[in-house]
DRENDO-1510 file (C-alpha; in Angstrom, 1 decimal, always signed):
<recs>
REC; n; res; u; v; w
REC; 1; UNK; -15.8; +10.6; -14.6 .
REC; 2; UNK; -18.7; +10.8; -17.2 .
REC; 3; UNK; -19.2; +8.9; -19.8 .
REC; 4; UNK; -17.5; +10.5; -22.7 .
REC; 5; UNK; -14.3; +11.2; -20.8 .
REC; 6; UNK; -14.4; +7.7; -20.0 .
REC; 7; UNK; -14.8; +6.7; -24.2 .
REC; 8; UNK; -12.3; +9.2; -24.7 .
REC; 9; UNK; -9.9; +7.7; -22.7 .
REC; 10; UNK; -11.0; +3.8; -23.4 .
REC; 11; UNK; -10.2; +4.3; -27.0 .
REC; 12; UNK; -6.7; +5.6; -25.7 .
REC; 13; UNK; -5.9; +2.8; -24.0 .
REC; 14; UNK; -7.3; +0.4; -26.4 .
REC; 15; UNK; -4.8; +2.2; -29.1 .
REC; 16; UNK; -2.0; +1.5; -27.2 .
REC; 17; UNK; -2.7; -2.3; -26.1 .
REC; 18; UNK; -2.8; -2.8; -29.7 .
REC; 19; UNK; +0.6; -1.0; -30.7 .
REC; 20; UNK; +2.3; -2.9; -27.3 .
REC; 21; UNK; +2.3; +0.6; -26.4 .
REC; 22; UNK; +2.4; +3.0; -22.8 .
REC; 23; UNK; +2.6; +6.6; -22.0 .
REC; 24; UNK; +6.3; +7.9; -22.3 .
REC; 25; UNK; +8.1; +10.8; -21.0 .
REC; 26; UNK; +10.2; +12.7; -23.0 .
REC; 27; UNK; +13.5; +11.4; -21.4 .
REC; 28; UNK; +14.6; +9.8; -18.2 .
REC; 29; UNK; +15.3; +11.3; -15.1 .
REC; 30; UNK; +16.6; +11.0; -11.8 .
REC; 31; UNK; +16.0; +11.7; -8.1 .
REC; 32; UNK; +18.8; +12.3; -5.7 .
REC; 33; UNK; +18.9; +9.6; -3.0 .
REC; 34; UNK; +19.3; +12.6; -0.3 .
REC; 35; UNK; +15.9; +13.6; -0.8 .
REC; 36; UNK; +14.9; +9.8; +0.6 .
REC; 37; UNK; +17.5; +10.0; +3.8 .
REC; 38; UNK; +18.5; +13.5; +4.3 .
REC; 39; UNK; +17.0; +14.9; +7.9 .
REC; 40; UNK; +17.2; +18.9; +6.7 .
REC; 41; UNK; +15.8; +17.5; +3.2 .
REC; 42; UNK; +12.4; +15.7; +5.1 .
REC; 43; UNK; +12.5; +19.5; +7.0 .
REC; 44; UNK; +12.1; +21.5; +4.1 .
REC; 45; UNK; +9.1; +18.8; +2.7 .
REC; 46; UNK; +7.5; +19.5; +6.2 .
REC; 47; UNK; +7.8; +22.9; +6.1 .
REC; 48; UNK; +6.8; +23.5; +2.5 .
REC; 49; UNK; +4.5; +20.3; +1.8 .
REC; 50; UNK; +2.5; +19.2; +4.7 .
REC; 51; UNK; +2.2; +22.7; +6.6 .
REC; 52; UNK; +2.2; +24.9; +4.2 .
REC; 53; UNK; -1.3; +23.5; +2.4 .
REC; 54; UNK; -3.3; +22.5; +1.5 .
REC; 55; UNK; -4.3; +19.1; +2.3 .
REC; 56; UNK; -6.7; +16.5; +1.4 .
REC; 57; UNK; -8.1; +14.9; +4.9 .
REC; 58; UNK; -11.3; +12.9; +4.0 .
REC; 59; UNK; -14.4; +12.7; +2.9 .
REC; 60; UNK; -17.5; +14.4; +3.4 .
REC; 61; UNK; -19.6; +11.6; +4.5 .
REC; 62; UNK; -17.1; +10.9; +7.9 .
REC; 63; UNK; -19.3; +14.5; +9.0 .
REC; 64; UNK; -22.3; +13.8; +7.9 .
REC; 65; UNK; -24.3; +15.9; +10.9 .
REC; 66; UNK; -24.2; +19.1; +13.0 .
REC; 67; UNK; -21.7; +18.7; +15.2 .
REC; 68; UNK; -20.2; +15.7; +13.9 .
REC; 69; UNK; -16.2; +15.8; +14.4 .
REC; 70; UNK; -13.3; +14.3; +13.3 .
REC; 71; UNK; -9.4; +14.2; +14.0 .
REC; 72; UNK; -6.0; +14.9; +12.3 .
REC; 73; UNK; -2.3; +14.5; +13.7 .
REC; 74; UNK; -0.8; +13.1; +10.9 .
REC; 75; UNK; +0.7; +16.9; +9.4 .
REC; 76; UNK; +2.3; +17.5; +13.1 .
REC; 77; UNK; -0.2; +20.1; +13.8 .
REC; 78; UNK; -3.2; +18.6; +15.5 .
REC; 79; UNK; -6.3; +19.5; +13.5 .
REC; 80; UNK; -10.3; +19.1; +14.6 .
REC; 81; UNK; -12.6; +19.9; +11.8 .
REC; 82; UNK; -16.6; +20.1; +12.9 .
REC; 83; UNK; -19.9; +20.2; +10.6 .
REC; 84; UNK; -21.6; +23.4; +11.8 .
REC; 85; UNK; -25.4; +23.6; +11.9 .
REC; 86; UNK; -25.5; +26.0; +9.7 .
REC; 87; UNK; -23.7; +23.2; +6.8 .
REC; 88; UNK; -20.4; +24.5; +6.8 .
REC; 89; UNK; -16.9; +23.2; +8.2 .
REC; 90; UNK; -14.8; +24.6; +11.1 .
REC; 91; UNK; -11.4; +23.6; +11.2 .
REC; 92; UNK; -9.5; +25.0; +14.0 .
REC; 93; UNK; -6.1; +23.8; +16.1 .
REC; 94; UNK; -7.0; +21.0; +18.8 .
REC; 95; UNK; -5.4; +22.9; +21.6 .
REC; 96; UNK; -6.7; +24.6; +24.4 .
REC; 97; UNK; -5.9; +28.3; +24.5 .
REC; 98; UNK; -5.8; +27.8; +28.3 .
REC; 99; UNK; -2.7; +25.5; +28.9 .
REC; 100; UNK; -2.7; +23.5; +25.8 .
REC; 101; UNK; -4.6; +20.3; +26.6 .
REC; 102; UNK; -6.4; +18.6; +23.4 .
REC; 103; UNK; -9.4; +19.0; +23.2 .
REC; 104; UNK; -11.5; +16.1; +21.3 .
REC; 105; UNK; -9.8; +12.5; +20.4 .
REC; 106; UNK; -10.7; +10.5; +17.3 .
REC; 107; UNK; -14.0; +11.3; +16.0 .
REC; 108; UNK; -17.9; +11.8; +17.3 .
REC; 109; UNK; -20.4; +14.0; +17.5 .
REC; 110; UNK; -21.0; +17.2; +19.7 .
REC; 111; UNK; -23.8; +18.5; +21.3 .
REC; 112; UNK; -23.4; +22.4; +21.4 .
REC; 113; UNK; -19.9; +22.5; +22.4 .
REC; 114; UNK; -17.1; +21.4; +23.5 .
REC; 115; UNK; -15.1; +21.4; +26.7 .
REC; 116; UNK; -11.6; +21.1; +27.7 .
REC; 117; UNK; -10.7; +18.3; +29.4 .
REC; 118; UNK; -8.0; +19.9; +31.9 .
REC; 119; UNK; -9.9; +22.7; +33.1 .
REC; 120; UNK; -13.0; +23.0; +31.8 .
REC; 121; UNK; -12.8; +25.8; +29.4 .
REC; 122; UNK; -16.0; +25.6; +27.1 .
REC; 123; UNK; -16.1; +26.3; +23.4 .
REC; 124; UNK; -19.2; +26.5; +20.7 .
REC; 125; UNK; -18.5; +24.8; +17.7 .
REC; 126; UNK; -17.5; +27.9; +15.5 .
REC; 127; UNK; -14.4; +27.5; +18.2 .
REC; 128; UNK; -15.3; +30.5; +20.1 .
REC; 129; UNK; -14.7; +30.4; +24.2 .
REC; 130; UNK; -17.8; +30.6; +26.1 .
REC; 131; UNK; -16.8; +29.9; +29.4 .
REC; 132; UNK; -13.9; +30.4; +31.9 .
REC; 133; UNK; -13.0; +27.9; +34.7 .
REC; 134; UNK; -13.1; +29.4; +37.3 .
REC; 135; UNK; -15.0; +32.7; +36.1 .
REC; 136; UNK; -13.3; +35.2; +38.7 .
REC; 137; UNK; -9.7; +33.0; +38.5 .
REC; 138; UNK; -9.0; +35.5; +35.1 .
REC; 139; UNK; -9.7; +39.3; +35.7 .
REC; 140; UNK; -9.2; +41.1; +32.9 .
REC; 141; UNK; -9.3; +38.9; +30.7 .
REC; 142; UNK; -12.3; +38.4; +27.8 .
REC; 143; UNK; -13.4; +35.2; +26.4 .
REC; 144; UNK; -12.8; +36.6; +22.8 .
REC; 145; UNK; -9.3; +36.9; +23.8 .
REC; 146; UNK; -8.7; +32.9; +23.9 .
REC; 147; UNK; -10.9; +32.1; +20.8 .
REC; 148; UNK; -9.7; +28.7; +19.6 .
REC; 149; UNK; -7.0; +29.3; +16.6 .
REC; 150; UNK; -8.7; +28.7; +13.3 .
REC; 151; UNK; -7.6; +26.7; +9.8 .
REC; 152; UNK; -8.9; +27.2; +6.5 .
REC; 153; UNK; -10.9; +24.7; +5.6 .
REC; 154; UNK; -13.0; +23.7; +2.2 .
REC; 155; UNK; -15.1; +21.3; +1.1 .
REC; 156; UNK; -15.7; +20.1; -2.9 .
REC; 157; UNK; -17.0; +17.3; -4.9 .
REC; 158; UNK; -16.9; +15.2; -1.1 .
REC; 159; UNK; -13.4; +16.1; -0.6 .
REC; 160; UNK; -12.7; +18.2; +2.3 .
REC; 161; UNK; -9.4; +20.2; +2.2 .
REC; 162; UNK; -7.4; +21.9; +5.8 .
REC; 163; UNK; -4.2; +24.3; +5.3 .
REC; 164; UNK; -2.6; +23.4; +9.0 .
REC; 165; UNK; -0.8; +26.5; +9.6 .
REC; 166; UNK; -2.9; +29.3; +10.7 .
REC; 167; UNK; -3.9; +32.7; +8.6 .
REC; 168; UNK; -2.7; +30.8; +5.5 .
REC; 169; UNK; -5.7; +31.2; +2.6 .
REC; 170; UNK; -7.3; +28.5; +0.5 .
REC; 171; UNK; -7.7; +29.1; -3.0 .
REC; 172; UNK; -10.8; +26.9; -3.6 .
REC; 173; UNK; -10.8; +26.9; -7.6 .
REC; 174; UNK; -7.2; +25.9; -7.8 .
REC; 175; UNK; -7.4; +22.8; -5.6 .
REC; 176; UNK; -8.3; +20.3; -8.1 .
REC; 177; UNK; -7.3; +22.2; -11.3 .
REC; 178; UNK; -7.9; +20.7; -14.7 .
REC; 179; UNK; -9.5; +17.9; -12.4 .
REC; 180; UNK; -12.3; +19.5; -10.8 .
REC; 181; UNK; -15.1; +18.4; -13.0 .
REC; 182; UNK; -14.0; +14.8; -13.6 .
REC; 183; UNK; -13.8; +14.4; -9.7 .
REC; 184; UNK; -16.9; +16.1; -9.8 .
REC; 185; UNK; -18.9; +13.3; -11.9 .
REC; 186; UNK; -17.9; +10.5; -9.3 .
REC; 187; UNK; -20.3; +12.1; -6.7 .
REC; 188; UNK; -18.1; +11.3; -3.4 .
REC; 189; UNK; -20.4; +13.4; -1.6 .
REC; 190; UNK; -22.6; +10.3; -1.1 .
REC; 191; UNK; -19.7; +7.7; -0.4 .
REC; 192; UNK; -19.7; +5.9; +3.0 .
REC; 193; UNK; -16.7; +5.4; +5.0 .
REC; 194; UNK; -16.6; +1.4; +5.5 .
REC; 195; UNK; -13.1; +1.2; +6.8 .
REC; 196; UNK; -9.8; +2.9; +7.6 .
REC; 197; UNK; -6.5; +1.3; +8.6 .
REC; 198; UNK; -2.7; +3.3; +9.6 .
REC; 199; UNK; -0.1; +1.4; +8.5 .
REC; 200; UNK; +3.2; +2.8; +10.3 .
REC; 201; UNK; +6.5; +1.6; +8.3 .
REC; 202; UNK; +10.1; +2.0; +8.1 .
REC; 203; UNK; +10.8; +4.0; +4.5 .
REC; 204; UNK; +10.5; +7.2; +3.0 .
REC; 205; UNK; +7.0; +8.8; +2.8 .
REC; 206; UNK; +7.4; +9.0; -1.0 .
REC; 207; UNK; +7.7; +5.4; -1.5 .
REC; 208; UNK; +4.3; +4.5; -0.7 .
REC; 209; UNK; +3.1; +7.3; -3.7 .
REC; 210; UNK; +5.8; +5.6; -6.1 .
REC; 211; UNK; +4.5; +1.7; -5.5 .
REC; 212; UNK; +1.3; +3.3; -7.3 .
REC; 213; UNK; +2.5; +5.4; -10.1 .
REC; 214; UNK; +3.8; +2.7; -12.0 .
REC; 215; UNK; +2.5; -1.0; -12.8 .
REC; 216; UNK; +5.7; -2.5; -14.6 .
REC; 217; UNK; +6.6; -4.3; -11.2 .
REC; 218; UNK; +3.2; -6.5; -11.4 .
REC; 219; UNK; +5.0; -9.6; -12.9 .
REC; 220; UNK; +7.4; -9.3; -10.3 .
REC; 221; UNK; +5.8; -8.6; -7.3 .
REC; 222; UNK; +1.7; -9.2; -7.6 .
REC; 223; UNK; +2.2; -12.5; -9.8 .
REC; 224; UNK; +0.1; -14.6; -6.4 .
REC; 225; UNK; -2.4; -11.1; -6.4 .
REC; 226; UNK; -3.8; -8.8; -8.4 .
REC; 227; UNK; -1.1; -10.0; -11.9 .
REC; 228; UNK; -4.2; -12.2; -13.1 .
REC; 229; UNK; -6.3; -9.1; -13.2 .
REC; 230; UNK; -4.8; -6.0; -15.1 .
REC; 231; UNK; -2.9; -6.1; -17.9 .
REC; 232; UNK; +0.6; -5.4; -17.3 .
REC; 233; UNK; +3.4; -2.3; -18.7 .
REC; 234; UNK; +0.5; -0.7; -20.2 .
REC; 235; UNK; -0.7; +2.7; -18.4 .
REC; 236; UNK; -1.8; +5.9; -19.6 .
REC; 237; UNK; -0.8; +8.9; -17.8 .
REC; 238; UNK; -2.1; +12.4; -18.1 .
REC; 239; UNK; -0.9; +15.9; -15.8 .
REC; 240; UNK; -3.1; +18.3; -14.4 .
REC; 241; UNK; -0.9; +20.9; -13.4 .
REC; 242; UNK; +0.4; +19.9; -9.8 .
REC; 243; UNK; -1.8; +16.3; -9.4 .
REC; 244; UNK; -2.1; +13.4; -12.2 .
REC; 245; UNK; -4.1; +10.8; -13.3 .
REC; 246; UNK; -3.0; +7.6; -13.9 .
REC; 247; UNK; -5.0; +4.4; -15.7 .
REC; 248; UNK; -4.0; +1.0; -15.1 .
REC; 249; UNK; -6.5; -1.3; -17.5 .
REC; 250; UNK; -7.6; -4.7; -16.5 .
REC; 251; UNK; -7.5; -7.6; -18.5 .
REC; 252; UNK; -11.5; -7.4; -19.1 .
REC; 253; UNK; -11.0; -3.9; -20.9 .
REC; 254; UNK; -10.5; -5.8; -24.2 .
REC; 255; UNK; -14.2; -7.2; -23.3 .
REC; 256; UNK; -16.1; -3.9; -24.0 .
REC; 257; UNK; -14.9; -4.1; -28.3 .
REC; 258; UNK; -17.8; -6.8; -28.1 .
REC; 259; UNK; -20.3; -4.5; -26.5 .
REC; 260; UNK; -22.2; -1.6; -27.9 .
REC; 261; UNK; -19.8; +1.9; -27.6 .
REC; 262; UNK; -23.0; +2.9; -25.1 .
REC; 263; UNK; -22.3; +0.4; -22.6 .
REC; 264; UNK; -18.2; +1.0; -22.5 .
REC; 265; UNK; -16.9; +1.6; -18.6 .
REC; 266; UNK; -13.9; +2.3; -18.3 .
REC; 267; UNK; -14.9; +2.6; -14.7 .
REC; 268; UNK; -15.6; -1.2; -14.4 .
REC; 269; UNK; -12.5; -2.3; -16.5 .
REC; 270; UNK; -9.6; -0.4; -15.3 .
REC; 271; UNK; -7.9; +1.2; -12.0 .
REC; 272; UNK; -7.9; +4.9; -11.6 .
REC; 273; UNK; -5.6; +6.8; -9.7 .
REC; 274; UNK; -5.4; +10.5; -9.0 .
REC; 275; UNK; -2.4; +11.6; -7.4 .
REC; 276; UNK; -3.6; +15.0; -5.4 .
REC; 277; UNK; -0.3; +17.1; -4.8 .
REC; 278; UNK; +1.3; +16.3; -2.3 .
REC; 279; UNK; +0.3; +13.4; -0.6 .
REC; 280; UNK; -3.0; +11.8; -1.5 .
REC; 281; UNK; -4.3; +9.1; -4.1 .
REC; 282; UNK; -7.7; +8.2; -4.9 .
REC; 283; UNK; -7.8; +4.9; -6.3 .
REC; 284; UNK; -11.1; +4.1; -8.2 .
REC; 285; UNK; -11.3; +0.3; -8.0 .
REC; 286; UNK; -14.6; -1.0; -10.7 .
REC; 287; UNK; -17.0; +0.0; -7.6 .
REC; 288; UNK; -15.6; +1.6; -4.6 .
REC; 289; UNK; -13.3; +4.5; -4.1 .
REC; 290; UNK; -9.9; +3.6; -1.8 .
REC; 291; UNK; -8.0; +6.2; -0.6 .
REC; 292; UNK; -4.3; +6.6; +0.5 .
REC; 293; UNK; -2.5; +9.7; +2.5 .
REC; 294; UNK; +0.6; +9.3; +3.7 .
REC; 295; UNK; +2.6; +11.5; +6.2 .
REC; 296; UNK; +6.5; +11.1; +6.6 .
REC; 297; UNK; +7.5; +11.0; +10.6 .
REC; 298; UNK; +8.0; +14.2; +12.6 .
REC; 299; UNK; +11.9; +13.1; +13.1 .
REC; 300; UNK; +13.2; +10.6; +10.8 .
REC; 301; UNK; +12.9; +10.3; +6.8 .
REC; 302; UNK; +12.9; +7.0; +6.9 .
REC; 303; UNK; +9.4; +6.5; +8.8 .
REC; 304; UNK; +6.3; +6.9; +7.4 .
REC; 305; UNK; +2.4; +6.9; +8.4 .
REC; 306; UNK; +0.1; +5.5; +5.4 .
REC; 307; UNK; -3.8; +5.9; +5.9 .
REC; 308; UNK; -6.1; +3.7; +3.8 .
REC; 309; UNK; -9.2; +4.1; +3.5 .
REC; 310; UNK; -12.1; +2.5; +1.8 .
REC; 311; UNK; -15.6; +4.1; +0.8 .
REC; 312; UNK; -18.8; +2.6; -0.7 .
REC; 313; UNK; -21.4; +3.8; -2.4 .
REC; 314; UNK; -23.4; +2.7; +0.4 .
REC; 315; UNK; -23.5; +1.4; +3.4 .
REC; 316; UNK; -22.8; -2.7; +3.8 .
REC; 317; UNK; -26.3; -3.5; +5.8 .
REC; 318; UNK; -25.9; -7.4; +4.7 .
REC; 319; UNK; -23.1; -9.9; +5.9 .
REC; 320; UNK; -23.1; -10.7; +2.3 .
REC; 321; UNK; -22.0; -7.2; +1.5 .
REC; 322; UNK; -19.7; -6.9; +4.4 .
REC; 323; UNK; -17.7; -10.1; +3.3 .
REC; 324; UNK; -17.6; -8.7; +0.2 .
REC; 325; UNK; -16.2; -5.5; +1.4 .
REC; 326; UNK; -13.7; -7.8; +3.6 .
REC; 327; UNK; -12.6; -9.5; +1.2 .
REC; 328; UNK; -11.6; -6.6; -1.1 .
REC; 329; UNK; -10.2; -4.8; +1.9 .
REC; 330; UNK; -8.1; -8.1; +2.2 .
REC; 331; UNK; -6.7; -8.0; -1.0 .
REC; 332; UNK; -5.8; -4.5; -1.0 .
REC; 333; UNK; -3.5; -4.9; +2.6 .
REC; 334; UNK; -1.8; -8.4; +1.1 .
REC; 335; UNK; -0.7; -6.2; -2.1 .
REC; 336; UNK; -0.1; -3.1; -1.1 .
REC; 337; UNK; +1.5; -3.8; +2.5 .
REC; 338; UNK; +2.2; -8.2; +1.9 .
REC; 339; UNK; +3.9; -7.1; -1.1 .
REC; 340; UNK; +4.7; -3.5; -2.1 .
REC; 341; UNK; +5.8; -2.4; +1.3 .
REC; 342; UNK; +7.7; -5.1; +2.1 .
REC; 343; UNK; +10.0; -4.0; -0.9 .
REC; 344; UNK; +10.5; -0.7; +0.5 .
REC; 345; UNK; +11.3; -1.8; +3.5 .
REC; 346; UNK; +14.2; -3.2; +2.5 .
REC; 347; UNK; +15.2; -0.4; -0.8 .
REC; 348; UNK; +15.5; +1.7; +2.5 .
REC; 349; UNK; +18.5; +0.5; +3.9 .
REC; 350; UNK; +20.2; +0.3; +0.2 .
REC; 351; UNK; +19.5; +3.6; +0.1 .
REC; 352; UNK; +21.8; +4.6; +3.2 .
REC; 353; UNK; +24.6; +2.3; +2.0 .
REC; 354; UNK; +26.5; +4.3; -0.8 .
REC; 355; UNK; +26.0; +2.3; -4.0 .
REC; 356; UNK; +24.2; +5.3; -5.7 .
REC; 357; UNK; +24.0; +8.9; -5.6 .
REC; 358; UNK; +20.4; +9.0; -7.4 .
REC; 359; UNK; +17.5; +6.5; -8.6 .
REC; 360; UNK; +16.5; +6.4; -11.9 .
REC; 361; UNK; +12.8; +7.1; -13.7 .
REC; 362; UNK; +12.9; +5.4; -17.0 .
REC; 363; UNK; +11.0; +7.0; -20.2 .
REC; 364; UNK; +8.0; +4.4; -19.4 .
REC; 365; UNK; +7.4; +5.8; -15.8 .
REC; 366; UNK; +6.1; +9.5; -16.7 .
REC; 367; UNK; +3.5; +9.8; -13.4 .
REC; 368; UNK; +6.8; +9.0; -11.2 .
REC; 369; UNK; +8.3; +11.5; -12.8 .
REC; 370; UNK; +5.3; +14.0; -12.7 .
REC; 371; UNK; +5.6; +13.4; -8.8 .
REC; 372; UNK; +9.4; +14.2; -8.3 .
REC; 373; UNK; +9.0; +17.2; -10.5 .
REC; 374; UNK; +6.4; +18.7; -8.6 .
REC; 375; UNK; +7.5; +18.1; -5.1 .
REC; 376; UNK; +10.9; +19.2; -6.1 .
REC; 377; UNK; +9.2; +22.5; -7.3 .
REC; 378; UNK; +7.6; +23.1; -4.2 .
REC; 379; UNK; +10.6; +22.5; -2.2 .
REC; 380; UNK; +12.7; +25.6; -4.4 .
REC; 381; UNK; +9.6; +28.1; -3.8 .
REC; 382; UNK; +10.2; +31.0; -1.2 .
REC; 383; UNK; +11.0; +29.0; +2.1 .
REC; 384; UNK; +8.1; +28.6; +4.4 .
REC; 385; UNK; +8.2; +29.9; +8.5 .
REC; 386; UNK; +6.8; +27.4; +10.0 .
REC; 387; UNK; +6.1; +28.2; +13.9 .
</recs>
């Protein structure tokens, strides 16, 4: 975010501190407790949300070589994406074309290639067979033939982006929308991965998104955490088509009206989150980035896979540094999983028992209601085949 964007929105937030004020909707609304517990509901998200594309899968810096290779299973569709040597990305399924084995596991670096561990069959890294096991065990049939099956794939502003069902197109431009050149002015392109954490839990994959888009449950639930440190029931909340940004200001905002307008941050002095349709939030926390994507389970709505992940702006080389890094790594699981997922876990089985038909977004939560509107959206488009 550069500077005047951050003034812009400083003074914002400033004006509505002073008027006891926070972003509003236009009304309330509701969401239909279905959409939390409903197996064919969680089948049309998976069809149209998390194979359908496109998704946000890290950062640049986790391949930060030729041949450097990372993992994905968390859409159902088991995804490898490799730095070429030319620069580029390759993203293609982590199946064998031979009888299916994977591939690679986790993350690492290749040589030239890679090889099947079943049978032997070799691929380049552009995912194109170079070798059959045995060579006179398949007459007739050409190497081409058995190519591994390729994703689209794009990288920008450090963000790298895979649609997981094959043949389906990226449209570069539109991934960040009205966004692109605010993400642009953090430079994530020369983050550092420091850690990453999957937390597995029993609630709806939507609940993790909602504990962020609204901060009038601090006093409630963060009074022993992070209460002391932001300034509670005030947010500002802006849409940018399909994702949103949402600012949470801490207490030391109301610092900067004794500083010259030159030196203003809102970068030091508030949280800012970016909810990136569908799934994904980037939290900038004063001076690191955090990042959260969450995946619903395969079978049952009411199980969920969240990945955290924190990035610096460089890498720890100091215990000091690393303890620093621990300790704010610390803070963020007590919250967020101590506190915040320990609610849903137990809103969960409320939401099976009858009392309600739908939950409730009041005028004061507009991101939440941003988020159900958009999802909803994508769920009445033209269904989705999904093989």
């Amino acid at each position: 975010m550069d500077h005047p964007t951050q003034l812009r929105l400083a003074n914002q937030l400033l004006d509505l501190i002073d008027r006891n004020g926070t972003s509003l909707a236009a009304s309330c609304s509701v969401n239909p407790v279905s959409s939390y517990t409903c197996p064919e509901h969680l089948g049309r998200e998976q069809a149209r949300l998390f194979r359908s594309g496109p998704l946000m899968v890290g950062l640049s810096c986790e391949l930060s070589g030729p041949g450097a290779y990372l993992t994905d299973d968390l859409s159902g569709v088991p995804i490898v994406i490799i730095r070429l040597p030319e620069g580029g990305l390759n993203a293609v399924i982590n199946v064998c074309r031979h009888r299916g084995a994977r591939l690679l596991e986790g993350n690492g670096t290749l040589a030239r290639s890679m090889t099947c561990p079943y049978h032997g069959w070799r691929y380049d890294l552009h995912g194109r067979l170079k070798k059959l096991v045995p060579a006179d065990g398949f007459q007739g049939l050409g190497c081409a033939e058995r190519d591994l099956t390729r994703l689209a794939v794009f990288e920008q502003h450090g963000l790298i982006w895979v649609s997981p069902s094959p043949g389906r197109a990226m449209e570069p431009l539109a991934l960040l929308g009205g966004l692109n050149q605010e993400i642009a002015a953090y430079r994530f392109e020369t983050f550092v991965l420091y850690r990453r954490l999957q937390l597995h839990r029993s609630f709806n994959w939507k609940m993790v998104i909602e504990t962020f888009l609204e901060n009038w449950h601090f006093p409630f639930v963060h009074r022993r955490t992070v209460l002391p440190n932001f300034l509670p029931s005030v947010s500002l909340f802006e849409a940018f088509d399909r994702h949103g940004r949402l600012i949470m200001p801490r207490r030391s905002i109301l610092q900067m009206r004794d500083q010259p307008i030159e030196q203003w941050s809102l970068l030091k002095h508030s949280l800012i989150m970016y909810w990136l349709f569908p799934n994904t939030l980037l939290l900038w926390q004063a001076d690191h980035l955090e990042t959260w994507q969450v995946y619903p389970s395969q079978e049952r709505p009411d199980r969920c896979t969240a990945q955290v992940s924190l990035y610096t702006p460089h890498a720890a080389t100091s215990v000091r540094e690393r303890e620093y890094w621990d300790k704010n790594l610390a803070l963020l699981i007590e919250t967020v999983d101590g506190e915040d997922f320990a609610i849903s876990e137990r809103i969960q089985p409320g939401l099976r028992s009858g009392a309600q038909e739908c939950l409730t977004f009041g005028r004061h939560e507009p991101a939440l209601q941003h988020f159900h509107r958009q999802i909803q959206l994508a769920l009445e488009e033209a269904p989705v085949s999904v093989g």
